[in-house]
C-alpha positions in Angstrom: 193.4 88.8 66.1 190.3 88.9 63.7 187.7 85.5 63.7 188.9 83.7 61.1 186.1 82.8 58.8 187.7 82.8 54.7 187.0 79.6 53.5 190.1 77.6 52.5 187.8 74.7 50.9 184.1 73.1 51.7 183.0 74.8 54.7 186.7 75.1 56.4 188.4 78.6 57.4 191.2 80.0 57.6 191.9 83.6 57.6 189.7 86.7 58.7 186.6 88.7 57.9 188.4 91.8 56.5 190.1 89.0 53.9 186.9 87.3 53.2 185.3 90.9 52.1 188.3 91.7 49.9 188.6 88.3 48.2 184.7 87.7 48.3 182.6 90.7 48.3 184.5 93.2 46.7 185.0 91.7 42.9 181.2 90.4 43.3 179.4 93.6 44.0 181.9 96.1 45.8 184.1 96.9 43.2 181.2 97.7 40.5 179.4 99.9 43.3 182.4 101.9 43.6 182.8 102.5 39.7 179.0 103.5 40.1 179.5 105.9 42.6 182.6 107.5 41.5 180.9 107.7 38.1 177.9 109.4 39.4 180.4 112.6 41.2 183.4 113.1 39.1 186.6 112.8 39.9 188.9 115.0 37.8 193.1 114.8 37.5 194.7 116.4 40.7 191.6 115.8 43.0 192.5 115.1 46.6 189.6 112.6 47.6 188.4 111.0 50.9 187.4 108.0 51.0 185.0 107.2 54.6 184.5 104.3 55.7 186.8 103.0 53.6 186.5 99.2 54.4 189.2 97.3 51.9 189.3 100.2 49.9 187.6 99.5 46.4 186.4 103.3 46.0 190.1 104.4 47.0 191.5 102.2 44.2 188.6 103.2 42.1 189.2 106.8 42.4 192.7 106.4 42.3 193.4 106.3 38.5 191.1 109.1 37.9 192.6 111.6 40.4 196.4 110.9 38.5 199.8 111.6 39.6 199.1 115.0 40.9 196.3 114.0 43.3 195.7 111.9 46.3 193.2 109.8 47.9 193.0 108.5 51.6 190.5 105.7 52.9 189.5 105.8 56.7 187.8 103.7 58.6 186.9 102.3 62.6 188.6 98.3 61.9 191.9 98.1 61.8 191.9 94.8 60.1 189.7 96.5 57.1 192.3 99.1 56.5 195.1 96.5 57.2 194.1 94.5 53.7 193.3 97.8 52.4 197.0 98.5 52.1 197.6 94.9 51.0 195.0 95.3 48.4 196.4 98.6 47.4 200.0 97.8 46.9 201.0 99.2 43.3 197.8 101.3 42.8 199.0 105.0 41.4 198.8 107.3 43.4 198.9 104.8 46.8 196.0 105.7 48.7 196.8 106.4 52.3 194.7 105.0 55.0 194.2 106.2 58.6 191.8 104.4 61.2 189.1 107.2 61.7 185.7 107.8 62.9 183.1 109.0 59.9 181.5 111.0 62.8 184.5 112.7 63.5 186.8 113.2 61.1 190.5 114.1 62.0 191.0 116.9 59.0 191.0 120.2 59.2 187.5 121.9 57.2 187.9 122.2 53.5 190.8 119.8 53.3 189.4 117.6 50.0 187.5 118.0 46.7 185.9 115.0 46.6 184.8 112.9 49.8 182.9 109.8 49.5 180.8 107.2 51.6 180.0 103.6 50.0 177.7 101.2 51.6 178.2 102.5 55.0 175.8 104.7 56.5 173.2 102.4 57.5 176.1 100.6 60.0 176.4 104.5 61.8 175.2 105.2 65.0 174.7 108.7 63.7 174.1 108.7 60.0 173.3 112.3 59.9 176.6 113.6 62.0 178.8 111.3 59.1 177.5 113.2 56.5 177.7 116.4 58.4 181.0 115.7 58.5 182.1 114.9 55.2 180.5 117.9 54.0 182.5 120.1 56.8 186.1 118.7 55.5 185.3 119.3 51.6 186.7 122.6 50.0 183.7 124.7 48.9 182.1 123.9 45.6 183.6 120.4 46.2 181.7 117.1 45.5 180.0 114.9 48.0 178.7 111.4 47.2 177.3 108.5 49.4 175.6 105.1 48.1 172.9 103.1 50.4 171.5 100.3 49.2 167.6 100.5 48.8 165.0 98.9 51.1 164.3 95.1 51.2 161.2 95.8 49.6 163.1 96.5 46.1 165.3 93.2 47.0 163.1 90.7 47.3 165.7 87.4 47.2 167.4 89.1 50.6 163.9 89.5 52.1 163.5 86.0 51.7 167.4 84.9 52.7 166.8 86.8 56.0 163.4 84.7 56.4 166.1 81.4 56.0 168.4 82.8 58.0 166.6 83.1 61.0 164.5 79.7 60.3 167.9 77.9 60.6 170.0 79.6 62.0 168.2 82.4 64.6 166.2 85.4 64.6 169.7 87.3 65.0 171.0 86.3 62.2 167.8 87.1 60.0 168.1 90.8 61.7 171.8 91.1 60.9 171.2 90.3 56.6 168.4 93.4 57.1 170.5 95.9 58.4 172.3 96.4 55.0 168.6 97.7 53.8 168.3 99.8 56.8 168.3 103.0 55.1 166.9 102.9 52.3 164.2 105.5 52.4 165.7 108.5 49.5 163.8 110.8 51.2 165.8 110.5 54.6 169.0 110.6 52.5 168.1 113.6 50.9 167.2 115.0 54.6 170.5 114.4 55.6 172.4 115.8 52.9 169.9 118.7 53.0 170.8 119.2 57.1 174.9 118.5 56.2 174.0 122.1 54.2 175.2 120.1 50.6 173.5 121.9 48.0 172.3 120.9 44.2 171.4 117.5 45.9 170.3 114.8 43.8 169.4 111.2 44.4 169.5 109.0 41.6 168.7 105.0 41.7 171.8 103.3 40.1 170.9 99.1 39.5 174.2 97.0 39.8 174.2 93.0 38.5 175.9 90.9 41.5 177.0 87.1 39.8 178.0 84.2 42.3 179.3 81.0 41.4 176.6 79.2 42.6 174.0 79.1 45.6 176.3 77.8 48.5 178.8 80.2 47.2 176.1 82.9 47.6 175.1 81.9 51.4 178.9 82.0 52.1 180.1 85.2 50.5 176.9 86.7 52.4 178.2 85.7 55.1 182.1 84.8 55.5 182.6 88.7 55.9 180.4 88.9 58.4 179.7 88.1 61.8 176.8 85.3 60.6 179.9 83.1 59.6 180.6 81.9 63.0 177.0 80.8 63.9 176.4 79.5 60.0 179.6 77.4 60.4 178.5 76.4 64.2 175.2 74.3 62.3 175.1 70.8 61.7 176.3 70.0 58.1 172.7 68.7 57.6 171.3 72.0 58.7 173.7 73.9 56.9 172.2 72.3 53.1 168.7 72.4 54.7 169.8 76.3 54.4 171.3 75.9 51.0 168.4 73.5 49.8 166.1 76.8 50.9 167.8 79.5 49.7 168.3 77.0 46.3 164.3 77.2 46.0 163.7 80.8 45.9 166.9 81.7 43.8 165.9 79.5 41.1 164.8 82.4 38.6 168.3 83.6 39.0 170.0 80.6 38.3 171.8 80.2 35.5 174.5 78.0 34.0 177.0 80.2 35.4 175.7 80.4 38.7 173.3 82.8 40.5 172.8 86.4 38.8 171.4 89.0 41.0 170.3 93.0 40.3 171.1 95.7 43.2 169.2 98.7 43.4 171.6 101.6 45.4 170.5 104.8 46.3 173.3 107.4 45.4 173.2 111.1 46.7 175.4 113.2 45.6 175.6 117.5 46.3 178.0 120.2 46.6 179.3 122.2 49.2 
């Protein structure tokens, strides 16, 4: 069974992680990546696309539309639970996307078996970054279209430099660690290395800036967090040190704060190339 960690009402749970992305993260920031990215490669009717590391499967969905009646998509990914409200989330979506759980670094299909394959928001959680991309390149037909999206360094995000600061202040130096490593990889220079290794050609990297809106500040902390691993030790606070970590994040998200709640700007690195 997955942690449970979606929020039923204050700071109560009820539900998993994989639920929490889907219901929290996606319409905030996942689903608008994924138009972004699918944007930047082009999709065309009867497309069969691959969608790695697939999570709850907004790019599948996105893609999905596009590729029409005549094509297909499938999402894989390592967590079961992921692809498990994938196919929840999916229900009704023409064509169905098809999900498998898979390894990016190894992919089960057979070389040249899609047109399109893409990568959201996932190569800076690989072990081997460079073998994922390798791969995606080996299983797309030739002249087919690659595209990943990593999100730029913490240097171009300054309001998650400073939420990782908080993070570890009240909660531990782990937890401060674990809201960096979404901005692992953001050097476009080691992204265009490893498209250049995969053997992609007509590589470019282009910097595509997506708006993120939350309802407010705690609901920022806790979509940050509730499809995450930080929701177990953020709940495991005191309530008085959980709004001493809302009372700090409150200070430095001020500029951002409207009367709708907190608006924030993304800055993604997508590469895209050809086979």
């Amino acid at each position: 069974m997955a942690e449970t960690q979606t929020r039923t009402s204050g700071w109560q749970v009820a539900g998993s992680a994989a639920e929490s992305y889907e219901a929290y993260l996606v319409p905030a920031l996942f689903r608008k990546w994924a138009t972004a990215l699918v944007d930047a490669v082009g999709v065309s009717s009867g497309d069969r696309v691959l969608d790695v590391a697939c999570g709850t499967g907004a790019v599948a969905r996105s893609v999905a539309a596009r590729v029409g009646a005549t094509g297909a998509v499938t999402g894989i990914d390592v967590n079961p639970e992921m692809l498990a409200v994938a196919e929840r989330a999916s229900a009704g979506t023409s064509p169905t996307p098809v999900f498998r759980q898979a390894d990016a670094q190894a992919l089960p299909f057979e070389d040249g078996a899609f047109d399109v394959v893409l990568c959201q928001q996932a190569l800076q959680f690989m072990p081997d970054a460079a073998a994922a991309v390798a791969e995606m390149r080996r299983v797309t037909r030739d002249d087919g279209r690659v595209a990943f999206s990593v999100l730029r360094s913490l240097d171009h995000h300054p309001v998650y430099a400073r939420f990782a600061d908080a993070l570890a202040k009240h909660v531990g130096s782990t937890a401060g660690d674990m809201m960096g490593s979404p901005f692992a990889l953001g050097d476009r220079e080691v992204l265009r290395a490893f498209a250049a290794a995969a053997g992609l050609r007509d590589i470019e990297v282009r910097i595509e800036v997506v708006s993120g809106r939350f309802p407010s500040v705690e609901e920022f902390v806790w979509y940050e967090a509730a499809s995450s691993p930080l929701a177990g030790p953020i709940l495991a606070l005191t309530e008085d040190s959980r709004r001493a970590l809302v009372e700090d994040v409150e200070q430095f998200l001020e500029p951002q704060t409207d009367d709708a709640g907190v608006s924030l700007a993304y800055e993604t690195h997508v590469v895209t190339g050809r086979r």
